[in-house]
N, C-alpha and C positions, 0 to 999 in steps of 0.2 A: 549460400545465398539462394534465395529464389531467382529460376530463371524464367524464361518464355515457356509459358506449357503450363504453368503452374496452378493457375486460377480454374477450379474446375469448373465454373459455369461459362467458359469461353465458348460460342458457339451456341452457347443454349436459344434456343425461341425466350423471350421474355416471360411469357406466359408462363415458363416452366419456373425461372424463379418468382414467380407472383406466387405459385402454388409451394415451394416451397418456403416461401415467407410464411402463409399461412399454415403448415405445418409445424415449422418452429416456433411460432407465437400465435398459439391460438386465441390468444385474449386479443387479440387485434377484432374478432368480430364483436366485440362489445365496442370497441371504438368506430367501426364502422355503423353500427346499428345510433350511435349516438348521434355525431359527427353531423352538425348543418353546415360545412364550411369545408374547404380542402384542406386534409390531413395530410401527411408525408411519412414515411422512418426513414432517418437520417444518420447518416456516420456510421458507427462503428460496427451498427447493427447489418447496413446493406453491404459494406466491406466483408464485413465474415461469410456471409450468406453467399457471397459470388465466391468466396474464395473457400466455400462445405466446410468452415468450421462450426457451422451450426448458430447457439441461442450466443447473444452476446445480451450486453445492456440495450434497453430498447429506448429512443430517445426521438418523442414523437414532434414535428413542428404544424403549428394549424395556421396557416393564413387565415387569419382572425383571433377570436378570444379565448386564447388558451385556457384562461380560469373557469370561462363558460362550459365546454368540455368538460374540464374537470367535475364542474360539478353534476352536468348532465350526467356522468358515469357513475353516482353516486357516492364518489370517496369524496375520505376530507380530505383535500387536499394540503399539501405542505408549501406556501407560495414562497416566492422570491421575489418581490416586485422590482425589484431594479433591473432586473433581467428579462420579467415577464412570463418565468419561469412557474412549475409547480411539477406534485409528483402526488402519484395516486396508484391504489396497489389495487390489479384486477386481477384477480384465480391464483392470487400469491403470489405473482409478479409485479415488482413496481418499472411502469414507467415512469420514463418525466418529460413531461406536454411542454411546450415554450411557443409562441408567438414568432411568428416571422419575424427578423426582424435585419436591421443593418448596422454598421457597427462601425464607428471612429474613433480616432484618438489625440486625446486634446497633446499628447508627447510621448514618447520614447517610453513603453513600459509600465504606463498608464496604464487603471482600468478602464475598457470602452464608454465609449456614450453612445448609447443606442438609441434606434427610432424604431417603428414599426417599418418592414416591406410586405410590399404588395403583391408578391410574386414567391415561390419555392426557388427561383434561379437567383432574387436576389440576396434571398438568404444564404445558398449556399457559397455565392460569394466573399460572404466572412469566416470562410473556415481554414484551419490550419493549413493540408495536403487533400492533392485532388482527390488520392482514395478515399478520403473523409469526405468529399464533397459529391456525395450520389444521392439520390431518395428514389423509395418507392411510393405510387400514391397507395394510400391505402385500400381505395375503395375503387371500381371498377376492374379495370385489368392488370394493374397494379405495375403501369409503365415505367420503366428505369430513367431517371431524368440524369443524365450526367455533360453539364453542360462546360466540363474542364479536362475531360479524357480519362476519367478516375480508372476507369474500365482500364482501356490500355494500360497505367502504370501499374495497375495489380497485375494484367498477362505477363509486364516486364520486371515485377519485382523491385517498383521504383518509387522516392518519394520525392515527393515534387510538389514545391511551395504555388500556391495560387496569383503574388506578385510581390515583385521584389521588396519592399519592406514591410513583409510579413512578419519577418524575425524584429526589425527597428521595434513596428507595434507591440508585438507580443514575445519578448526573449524566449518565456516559458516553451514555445514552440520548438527551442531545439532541443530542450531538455526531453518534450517528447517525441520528437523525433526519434534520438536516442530509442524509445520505447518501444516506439512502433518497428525499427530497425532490428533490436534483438529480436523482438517477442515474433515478429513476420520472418525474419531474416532476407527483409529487403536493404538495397543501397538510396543512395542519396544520387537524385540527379546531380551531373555536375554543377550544371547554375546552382543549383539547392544547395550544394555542398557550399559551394563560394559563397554564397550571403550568409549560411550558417557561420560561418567562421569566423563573419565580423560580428556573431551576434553580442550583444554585451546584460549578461545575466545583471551586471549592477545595477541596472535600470530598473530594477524589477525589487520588490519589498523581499526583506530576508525573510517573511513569511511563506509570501506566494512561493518563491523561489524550493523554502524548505520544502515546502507541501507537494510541492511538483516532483520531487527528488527522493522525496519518502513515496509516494507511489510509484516512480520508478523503482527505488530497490523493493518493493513490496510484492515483484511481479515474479515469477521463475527464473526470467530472465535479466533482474536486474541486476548483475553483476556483470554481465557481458553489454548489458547499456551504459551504467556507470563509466563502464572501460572504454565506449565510443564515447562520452562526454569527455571522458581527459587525451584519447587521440584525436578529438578536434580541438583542445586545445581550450576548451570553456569551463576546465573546471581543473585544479592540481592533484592529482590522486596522492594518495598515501604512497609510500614505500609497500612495494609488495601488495598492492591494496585491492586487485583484481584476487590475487590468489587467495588472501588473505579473506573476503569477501565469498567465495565459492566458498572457502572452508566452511563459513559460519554459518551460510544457507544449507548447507548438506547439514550439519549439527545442530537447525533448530526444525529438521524435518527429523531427527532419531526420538525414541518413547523419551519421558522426562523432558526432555531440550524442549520439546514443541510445544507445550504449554507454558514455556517459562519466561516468555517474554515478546516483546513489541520484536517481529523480524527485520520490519524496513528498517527499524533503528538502530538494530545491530549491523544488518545490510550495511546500510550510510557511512554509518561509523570506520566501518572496516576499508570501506575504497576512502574515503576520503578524511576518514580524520574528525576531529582531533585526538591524536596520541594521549591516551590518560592512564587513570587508573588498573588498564588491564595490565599494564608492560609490570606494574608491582605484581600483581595476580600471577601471572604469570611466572615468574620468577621465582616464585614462592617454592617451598617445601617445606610443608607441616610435618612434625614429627608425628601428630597424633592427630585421630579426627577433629577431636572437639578445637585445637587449634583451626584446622581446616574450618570448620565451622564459625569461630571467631573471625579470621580473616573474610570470609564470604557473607558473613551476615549483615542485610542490610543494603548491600551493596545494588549500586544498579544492574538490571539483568543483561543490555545490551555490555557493559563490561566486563560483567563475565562470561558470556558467551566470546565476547572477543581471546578474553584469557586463555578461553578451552581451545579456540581456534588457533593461538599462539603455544598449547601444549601445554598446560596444565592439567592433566588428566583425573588429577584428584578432584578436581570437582563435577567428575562424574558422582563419585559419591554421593559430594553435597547434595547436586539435585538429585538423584535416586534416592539419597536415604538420608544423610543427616540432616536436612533442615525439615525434614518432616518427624522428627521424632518430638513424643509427646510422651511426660511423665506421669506420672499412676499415682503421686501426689498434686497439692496445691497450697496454695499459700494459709491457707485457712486450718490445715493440720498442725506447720510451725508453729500459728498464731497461740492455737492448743494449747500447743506442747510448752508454751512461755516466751519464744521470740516475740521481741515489741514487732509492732507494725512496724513499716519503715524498711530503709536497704538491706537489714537483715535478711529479712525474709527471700529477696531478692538475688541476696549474696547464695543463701542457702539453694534458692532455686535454679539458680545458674549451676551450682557446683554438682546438682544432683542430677541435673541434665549432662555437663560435661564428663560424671564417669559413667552414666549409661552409653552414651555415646562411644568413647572409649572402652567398652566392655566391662567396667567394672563396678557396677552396680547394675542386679537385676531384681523387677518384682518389688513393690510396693514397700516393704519393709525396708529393703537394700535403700531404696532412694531416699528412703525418710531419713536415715540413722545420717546418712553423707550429709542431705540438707541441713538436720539440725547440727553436727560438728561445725559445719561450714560456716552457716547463720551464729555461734557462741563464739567464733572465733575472731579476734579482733581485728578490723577490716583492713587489708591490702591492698593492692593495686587495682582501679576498677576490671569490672570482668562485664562480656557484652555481650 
């Protein structure tokens, strides 16, 4: 965990993080050259910055017309009018501009109903934790406004909710709490801890819910966040499903693995469930590739990522080599050669691929002679 001592801008003059603002986001002088209204950066971006880890996402709020900005900077913007929201890419970076604003809830896990504020303090009164809730202004000397001690709980390593139903409003919050907890390796004030506890994720649409959880596991650290969602008690893990979870993340950063599928969903999967198709995967032993290949074709790839995580090591193969194998025939030489259109050619084409695979047809001739045997012969059990 982080302790006291941690946050390396403690002590600094302001000024010094003003300037390293501007070092890390240089496109901020196109916003200030725009900008007829107070501008701010907000959250995740002034967090990092106090704490040297550098660029994060930059998320600008204008007390006034966000969309006005936007277009003063030239981009088209992408708007969100319910929110007041937009995004616009300057020197290759996208920000996203939003409108001050404030924020209610007609119930329990609700999405907000917002109004515009008139203030940067009173915007940042609707934010998750204090360390989320700092801004810099943009333009002048680029004063740190932190009007809930965000400062303190990053020197102490701490997250700490802005008022007590914070979690009621928005469950989603302790989901990322979770996030900010691994990925920072800060704790949970104790109040924070106590109201997270009651939080009740069923309030909350099984989309939002999902979406908030898939970018938790999406993060490095989201198998060690996963694991503090089920030690507080808001979510049931799998059997083994931290361990289970590392595994899969280590095996979809190896060559082959890393291109082969959605992570956070293998991530997800793996702490929390549901138990499917990989526990057969798994269990499997193919005599021969091209069976390997029948069992694994098609199949979803967080399942078998999970498989390889529970030990199935043959489908190492599969991704390195057999489902990339490609024949040196085609359907249009049986056609030739007198197979009718139809499953034959199919039958042939399956059977010509399963003995290259298996090493037993090589080189253009070899596959054709198997295809047509295969394709004349009268058809058996399907083949896939």
């Amino acid at each position: 965990m982080v302790g006291k001592g941690a946050m390396q801008s403690a002590g600094k003059p302001i000024e010094d993080v003003a300037e390293a603002l501007r070092r890390a986001h240089p496109e901020l002088a196109a916003v200030r050259a725009a900008a007829g209204e107070p501008v701010y950066v907000v959250g995740g971006a002034v967090r990092d910055l106090l704490l040297g880890r550098g660029r994060a996402d930059l998320d600008l709020v204008v007390v006034g017309d966000a969309f006005a900005l936007a277009a003063r900077l030239g981009a088209e913007p992408v708007a969100h009018e319910r929110f007041g929201t937009a995004k616009v890419v300057l020197e290759g970076h996208e920000l996203d501009l939003a409108g001050a604003r404030t924020e209610s809830y007609a119930r329990p896990g609700a999405l907000p109903d917002v109004e515009p504020a008139e203030s940067i303090e009173a915007d940042l009164c609707r934010r998750d934790f204090t360390v989320n809730a700092m801004a810099i202004a943009v333009a002048g000397a680029g004063e740190l406004i932190d009007p809930h001690g965000g400062e303190r709980d990053l020197g102490a390593g701490l997250l700490r909710v802005l008022h007590p139903s914070s979690f009621a409003d928005d469950p989603t919050r302790a989901i990322r709490a979770a996030r900010y907890a691994a990925r920072l390796g800060f704790e949970l004030e104790p109040g924070t801890e106590a109201l997270l506890r009651e939080a009740d994720l069923g309030t909350v649409s099984a989309d939002r819910r999902r979406a908030e959880l898939l970018r938790l596991a999406g993060e490095d650290s989201g198998p060690a966040g996963l694991a503090l969602l089920g030690d507080w008690g808001l979510v049931e893990p799998r059997d083994d499903g931290q361990v289970l979870a590392v595994r899969v993340a280590e095996l979809l950063e190896k060559p082959g693995w890393d291109e082969f599928g959605p992570r956070e969903e293998a991530v997800l999967r793996a702490a929390l469930g549901p138990v499917g198709e990989e526990v057969e995967l798994a269990a499997a032993l193919p005599a021969r590739p091209s069976e390997g290949l029948k069992l694994a074709r098609g199949r979803d790839p967080a399942a078998l990522a999970l498989a390889r995580a529970l030990g199935a090591k043959w489908l190492d193969e599969f991704v390195a080599h057999w489902r990339a194998v490609v024949l040196e025939i085609d359907g249009s030489e049986l056609i030739a050669a007198g197979v009718p259109e139809g499953p034959a050619v199919g039958r042939g084409l399956y059977a010509a691929r399963d003995a290259k695979i298996d090493g037993e047809a090589s080189g253009h001739d070899e596959e054709l002679a198997v295809a047509l045997a295969a394709a004349r012969e009268e058809p058996g059990p399907a083949s896939a």
